[in-house]
Structures are given as structure tokens and as C-alpha cells.
C-alpha positions as CSV (number, residue, x, y, z in Angstrom):
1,X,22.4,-9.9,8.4
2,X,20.5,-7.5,5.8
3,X,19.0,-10.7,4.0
4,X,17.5,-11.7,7.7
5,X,15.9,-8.5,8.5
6,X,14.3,-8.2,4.2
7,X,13.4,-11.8,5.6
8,X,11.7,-10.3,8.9
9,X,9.9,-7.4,7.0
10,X,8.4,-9.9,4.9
11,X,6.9,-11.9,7.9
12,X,5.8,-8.6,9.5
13,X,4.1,-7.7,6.2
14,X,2.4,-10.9,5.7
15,X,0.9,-11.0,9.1
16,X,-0.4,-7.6,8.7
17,X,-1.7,-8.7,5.3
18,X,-3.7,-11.6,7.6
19,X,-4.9,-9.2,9.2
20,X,-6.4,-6.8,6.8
21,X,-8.1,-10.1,5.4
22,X,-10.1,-10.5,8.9
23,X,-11.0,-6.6,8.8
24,X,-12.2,-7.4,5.1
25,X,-14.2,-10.2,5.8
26,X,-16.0,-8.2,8.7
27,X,-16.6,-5.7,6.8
28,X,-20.4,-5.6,5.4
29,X,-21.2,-4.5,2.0
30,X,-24.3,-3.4,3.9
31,X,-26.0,-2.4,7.3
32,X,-29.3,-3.5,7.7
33,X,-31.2,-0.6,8.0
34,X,-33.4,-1.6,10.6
35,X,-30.8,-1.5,13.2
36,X,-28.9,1.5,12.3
37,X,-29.5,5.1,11.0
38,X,-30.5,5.5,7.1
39,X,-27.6,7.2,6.7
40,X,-24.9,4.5,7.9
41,X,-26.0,1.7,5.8
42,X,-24.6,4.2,2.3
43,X,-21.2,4.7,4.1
44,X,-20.9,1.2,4.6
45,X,-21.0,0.3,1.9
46,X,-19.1,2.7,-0.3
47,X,-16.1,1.5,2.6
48,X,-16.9,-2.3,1.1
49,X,-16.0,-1.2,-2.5
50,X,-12.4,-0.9,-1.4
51,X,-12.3,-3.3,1.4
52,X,-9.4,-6.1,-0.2
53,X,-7.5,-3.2,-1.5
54,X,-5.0,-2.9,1.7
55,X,-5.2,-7.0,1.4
56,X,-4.0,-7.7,-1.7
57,X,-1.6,-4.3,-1.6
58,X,0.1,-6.0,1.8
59,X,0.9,-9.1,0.0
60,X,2.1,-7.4,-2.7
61,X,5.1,-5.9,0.2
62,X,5.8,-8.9,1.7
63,X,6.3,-10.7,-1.5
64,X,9.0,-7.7,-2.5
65,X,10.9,-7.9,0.6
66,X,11.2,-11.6,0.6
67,X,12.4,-11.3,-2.9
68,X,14.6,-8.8,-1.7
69,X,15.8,-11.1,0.7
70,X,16.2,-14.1,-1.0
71,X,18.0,-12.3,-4.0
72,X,21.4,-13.2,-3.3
73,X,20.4,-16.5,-2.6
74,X,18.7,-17.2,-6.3
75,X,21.4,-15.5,-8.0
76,X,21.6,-13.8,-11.0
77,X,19.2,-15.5,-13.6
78,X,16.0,-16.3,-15.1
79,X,14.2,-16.9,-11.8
80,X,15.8,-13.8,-10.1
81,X,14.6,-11.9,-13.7
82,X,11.3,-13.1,-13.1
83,X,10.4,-12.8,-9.5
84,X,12.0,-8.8,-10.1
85,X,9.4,-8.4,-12.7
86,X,6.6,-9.5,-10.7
87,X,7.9,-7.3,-7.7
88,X,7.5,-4.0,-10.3
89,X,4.3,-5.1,-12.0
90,X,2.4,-5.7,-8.5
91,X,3.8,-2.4,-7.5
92,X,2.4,-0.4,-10.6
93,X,-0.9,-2.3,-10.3
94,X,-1.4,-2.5,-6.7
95,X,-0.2,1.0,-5.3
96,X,-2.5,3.7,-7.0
97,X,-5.7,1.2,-5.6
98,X,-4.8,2.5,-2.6
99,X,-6.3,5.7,-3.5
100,X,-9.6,4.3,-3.9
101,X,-9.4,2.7,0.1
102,X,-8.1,6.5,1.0
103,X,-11.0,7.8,-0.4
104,X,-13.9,5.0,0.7
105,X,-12.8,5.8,4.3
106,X,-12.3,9.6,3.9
107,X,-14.5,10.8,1.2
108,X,-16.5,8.4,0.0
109,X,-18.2,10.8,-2.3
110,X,-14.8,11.3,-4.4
111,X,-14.8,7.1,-4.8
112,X,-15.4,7.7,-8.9
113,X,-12.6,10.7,-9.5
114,X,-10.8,7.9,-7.3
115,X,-11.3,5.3,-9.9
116,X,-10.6,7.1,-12.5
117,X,-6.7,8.5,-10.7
118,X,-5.9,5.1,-9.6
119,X,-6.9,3.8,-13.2
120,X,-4.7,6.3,-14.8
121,X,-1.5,6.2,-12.9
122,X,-1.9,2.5,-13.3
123,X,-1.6,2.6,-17.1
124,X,1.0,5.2,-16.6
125,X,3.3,2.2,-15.0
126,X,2.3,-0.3,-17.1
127,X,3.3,1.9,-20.1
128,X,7.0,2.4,-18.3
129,X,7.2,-1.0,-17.6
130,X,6.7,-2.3,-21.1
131,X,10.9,-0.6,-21.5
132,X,11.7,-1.7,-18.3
133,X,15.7,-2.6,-18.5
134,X,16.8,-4.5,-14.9
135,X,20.4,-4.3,-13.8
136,X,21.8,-6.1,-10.9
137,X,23.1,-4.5,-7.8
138,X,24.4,-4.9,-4.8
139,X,23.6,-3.4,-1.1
140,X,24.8,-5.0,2.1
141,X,24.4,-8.3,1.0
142,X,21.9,-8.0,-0.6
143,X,20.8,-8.4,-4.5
144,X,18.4,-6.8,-6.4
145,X,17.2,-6.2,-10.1
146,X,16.2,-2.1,-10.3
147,X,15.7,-0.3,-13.4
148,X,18.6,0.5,-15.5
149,X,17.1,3.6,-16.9
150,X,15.7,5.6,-14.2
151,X,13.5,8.3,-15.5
152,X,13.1,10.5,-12.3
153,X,11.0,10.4,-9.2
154,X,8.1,7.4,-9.1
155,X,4.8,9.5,-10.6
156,X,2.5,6.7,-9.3
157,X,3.6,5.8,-5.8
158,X,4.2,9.7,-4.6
159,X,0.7,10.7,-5.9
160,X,-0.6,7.7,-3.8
161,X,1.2,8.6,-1.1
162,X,0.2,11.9,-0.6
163,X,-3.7,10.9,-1.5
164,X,-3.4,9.0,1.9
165,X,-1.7,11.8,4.2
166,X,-4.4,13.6,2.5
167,X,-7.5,11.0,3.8
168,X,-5.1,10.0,7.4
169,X,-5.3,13.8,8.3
170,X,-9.4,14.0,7.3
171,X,-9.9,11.3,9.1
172,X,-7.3,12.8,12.5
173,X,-9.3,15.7,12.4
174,X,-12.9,14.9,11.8
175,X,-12.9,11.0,13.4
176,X,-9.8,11.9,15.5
177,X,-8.1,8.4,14.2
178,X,-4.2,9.5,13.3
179,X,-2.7,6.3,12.5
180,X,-3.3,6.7,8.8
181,X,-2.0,10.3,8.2
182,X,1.2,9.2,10.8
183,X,1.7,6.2,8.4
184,X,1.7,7.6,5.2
185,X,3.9,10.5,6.5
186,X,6.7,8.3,7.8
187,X,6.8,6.8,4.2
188,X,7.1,9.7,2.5
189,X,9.9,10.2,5.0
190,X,11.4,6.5,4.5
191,X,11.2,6.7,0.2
192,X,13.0,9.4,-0.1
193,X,16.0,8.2,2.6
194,X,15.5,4.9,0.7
195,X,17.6,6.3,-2.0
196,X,20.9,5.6,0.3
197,X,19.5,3.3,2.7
198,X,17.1,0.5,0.3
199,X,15.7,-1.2,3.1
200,X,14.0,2.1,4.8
201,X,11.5,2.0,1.9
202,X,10.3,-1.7,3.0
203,X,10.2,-0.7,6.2
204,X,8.1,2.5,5.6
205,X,5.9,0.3,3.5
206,X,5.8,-2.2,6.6
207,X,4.1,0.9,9.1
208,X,1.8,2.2,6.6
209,X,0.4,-1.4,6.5
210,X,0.6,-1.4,9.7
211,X,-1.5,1.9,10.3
212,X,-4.2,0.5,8.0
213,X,-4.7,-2.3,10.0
214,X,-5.3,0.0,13.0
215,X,-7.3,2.3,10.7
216,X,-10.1,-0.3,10.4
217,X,-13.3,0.7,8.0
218,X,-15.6,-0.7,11.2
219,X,-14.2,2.3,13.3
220,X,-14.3,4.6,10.3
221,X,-17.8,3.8,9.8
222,X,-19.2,4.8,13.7
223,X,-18.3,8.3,12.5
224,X,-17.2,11.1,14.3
225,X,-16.5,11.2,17.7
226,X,-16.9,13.5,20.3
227,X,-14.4,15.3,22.1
């Protein structure tokens, strides 16, 4: 049953992941500025600069639920070694970019600090995963690889995660769009009950994909609305 639904999430997540390549390809890397206000063109395109972020960050989910899934079914091994490494290397080098999309469509002016956080908590996990020990286990029929030698809380993914409830509630108050901040909230909410229940984390993964699709860089761009 649990290998079904890890199976589900991953559909869910790559459909998403479709769909936040659609919003990417409509996304400009500039206005003309002919048709629109001086002013719109710039915001468009500092929104471009992270437009495949949630893209390639979506994939990056449903390829770790279906290897969550399907781990019981490769077994133990070389294969199940090797798809578990590639689930926590996309993880350190996907997460943190998703400071740099929090910022394009929130404060495009903080794009560089941006940069330079998601560059740093990158090498931070690349650094931990170069003593990355994997042991087998078990959960509801389903198998894993995690890391043998936890060393506390993940630095890297809570940092992100609060760097988008941070840029969902600019953009619920000054665009009134809440998707983003309700997203990131519920997983916050959904890591930490992860600990006893694995698959909440997928599935708070799953909505915060979900709410940047909603949270499209085209509606960002029209600027605030009125009341």
C-alpha cells in the first residue's frame, strides 16, 4: 500500500514538474518596452533568472519518491546504493536554488545576497555528503537508504524553507497571492512530523510544488493589486 501511494506522489510531482516547465517557457527574459511600463520590463526579467529553478527542483521530488517507492522492489544493493545517492545529492544541490526563485518573485533586489546563500548552503551539503554513511531501513513496506550518522536538524533545507514563508507572505500581503507562504508553511509542518511518519515529508514537498505552480512569475509580474 505505502509503495503505491510513494508511487502516486511521484506522478503528482512530475505532473507539477510539467507544469512549472510551461510557466518557464512563458516566461520572458524580457518585456518589450514599448508595450508596457519602463519599469516592468526590469522585474521581468530578474523573475527569468530563476525561472527553471521550481522545474528542475520538482523533478528532483518526484524522482525521490519513486525511489522511495520502488526501494523494496530493487533491494538492497549497488543500484539501490546508487539511486539513494543521487536522491541526497539532488537534494543538497537543488533545495537552497529555491531561494533564488523566493527572492526573483519577492525581492528581486536581494537576487545577489540570494546567490550567494543558496551557493553556500550548497557547499555546506556537498561537504556533508562527501561522509555520507547509508543504512537500510524499513517503514511500512517500504525501503530506504538514510544517513547512518545523523548530525542534527537539515541546515540547508530549513533555511530554504523559511526563505520561502518569508517571500509567500511578501507576496500575500503586497500582491495578495497566499499560495506560496500556505505552501511552504505546511512543509515546515510536514518535515518535522516526517520524523515518525516518512512519507508526510514527500507529501509536503508535493503542495509546496504544487503552490509554485499556482504562484506563477506571469501573475507576480502584473504587480500589486488593488483591494
Amino acid at each position: 500500500m505505502m509503495p503505491a501511494l510513494y508511487g502516486l506522489l511521484a506522478l503528482v510531482q512530475a505532473a507539477t514538474a510539467a507544469l512549472l516547465a510551461r510557466s518557464a517557457r512563458r516566461t520572458p527574459l524580457a518585456t518589450p518596452a514599448r508595450r508596457v511600463p519602463l519599469t516592468v520590463p526590469a522585474r521581468s526579467s530578474r523573475l527569468a533568472a530563476g525561472r527553471w529553478i521550481p522545474f528542475v527542483v520538482a523533478v528532483g521530488v518526484a524522482c525521490d519518491s519513486a525511489v522511495v517507492g520502488a526501494g523494496a522492489l530493487i533491494g538492497e544493493g549497488p543500484a539501490l546504493d546508487a539511486l539513494s545517492l543521487g536522491r541526497f545529492a539532488a537534494h543538497a544541490v537543488l533545495t537552497p536554488l529555491l531561494i533564488v526563485h523566493a527572492a526573483a518573485l519577492a525581492r528581486p533586489g536581494l537576487l545577489a545576497p540570494a546567490w550567494a546563500l543558496a551557493g553556500a548552503l550548497i557547499v555546506l551539503d556537498l561537504v556533508a555528503l562527501a561522509d555520507l554513511r547509508l543504512e537500510p531501513r524499513w517503514w511500512a513496506g517500504t525501503l530506504r537508504l538514510v544517513s547512518a550518522d545523523p548530525s542534527g536538524p537539515p541546515i540547508a533545507a530549513l533555511v530554504t524553507t523559511v526563505a520561502l514563508l518569508a517571500a509567500g507572505v511578501t507576496l500575500w500581503v503586497g500582491r495578495r497571492t497566499p499560495w506560496l507562504a500556505a505552501g511552504a508553511a505546511v512543509l515546515l509542518v510536514s518535515a518535522g512530523a516526517a520524523v515518525v511518519v516518512p512519507i508526510l515529508g514527500n507529501a509536503g514537498e508535493a503542495v509546496l510544488i504544487a503552490a509554485l505552480v499556482v504562484t506563477s512569475p506571469a501573475e507576480v509580474r502584473q504587480g500589486p493589486r488593488s483591494s
